[in-house]
C-alpha positions in Angstrom: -25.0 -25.5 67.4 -23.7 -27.6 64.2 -20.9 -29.7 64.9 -18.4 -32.3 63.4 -19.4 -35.4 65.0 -16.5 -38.5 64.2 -13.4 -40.5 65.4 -10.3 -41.7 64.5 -7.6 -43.7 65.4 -3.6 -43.2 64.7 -3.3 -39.4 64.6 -6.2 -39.2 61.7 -8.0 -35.6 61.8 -12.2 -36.6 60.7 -15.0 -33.8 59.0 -17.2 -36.9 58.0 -20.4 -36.0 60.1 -22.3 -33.9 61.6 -24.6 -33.7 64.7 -27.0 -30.9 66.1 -26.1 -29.7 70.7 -25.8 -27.4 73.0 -22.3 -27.6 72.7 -19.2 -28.9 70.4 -16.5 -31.3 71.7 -13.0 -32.0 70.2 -11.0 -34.9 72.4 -7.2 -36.0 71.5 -6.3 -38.8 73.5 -2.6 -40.2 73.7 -2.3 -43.5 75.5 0.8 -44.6 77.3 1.3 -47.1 74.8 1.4 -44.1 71.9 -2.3 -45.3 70.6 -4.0 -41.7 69.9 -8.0 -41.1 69.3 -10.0 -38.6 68.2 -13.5 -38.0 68.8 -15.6 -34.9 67.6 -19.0 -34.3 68.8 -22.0 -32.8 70.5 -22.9 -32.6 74.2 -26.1 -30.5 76.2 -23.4 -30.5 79.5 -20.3 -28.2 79.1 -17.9 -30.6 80.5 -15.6 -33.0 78.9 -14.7 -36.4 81.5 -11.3 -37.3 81.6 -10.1 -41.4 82.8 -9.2 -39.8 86.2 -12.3 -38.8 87.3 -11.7 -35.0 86.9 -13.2 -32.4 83.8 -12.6 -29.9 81.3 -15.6 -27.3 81.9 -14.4 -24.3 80.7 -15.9 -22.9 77.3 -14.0 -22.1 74.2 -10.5 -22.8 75.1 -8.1 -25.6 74.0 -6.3 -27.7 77.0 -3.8 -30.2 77.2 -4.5 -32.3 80.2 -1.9 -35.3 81.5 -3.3 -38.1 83.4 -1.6 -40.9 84.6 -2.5 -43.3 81.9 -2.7 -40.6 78.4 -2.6 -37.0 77.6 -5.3 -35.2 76.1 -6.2 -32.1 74.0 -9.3 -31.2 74.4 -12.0 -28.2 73.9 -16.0 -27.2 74.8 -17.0 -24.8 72.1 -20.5 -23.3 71.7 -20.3 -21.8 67.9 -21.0 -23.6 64.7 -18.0 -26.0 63.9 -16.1 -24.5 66.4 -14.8 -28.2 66.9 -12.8 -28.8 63.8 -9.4 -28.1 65.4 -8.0 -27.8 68.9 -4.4 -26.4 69.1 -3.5 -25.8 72.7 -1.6 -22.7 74.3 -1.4 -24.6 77.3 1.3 -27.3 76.7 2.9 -28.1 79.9 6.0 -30.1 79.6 5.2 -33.5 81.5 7.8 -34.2 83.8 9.2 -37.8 84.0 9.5 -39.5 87.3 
């Protein structure tokens, strides 16, 4: 598949390049201290790591994810450019402790 293939820093959505994979990735990251990335992309493994060691594997489907140290949107999509967004349904409310 085709995808977008870029980062960005500060909250900046990216359709600057392209790349060729077995699959698309979108990643959001939200650090503790409020930094935020973005990185589009192409993988040949359906899974997307996360910084605790667990990972998004399931296929077409936006998730938010909450680690200790950020939150994350993030997607696996096998279509052409299927990575240009990521709007998740699932948006638990992270508790504070």
């Amino acid at each position: 598949v085709i995808c977008y293939s870029c980062s960005e820093l500060n909250g900046q959505d990216c359709f600057s390049g392209w790349c060729k994979g077995l699959y698309c990735t979108f990643t959001q990251q939200r650090q503790q201290n409020g930094q935020m990335r973005l990185t589009k992309g192409c993988s040949d493994v359906p899974q997307l790591p996360f910084d605790d060691g667990t990972s998004l594997t399931q296929l077409n489907v936006c998730k938010t994810k909450y680690t200790t140290t950020s939150s994350y949107t993030a997607e696996i999509c096998n279509t052409n450019y299927c990575n240009g967004y990521c709007t998740s349904g699932d948006d638990p409310k992270r508790s504070n402790k």
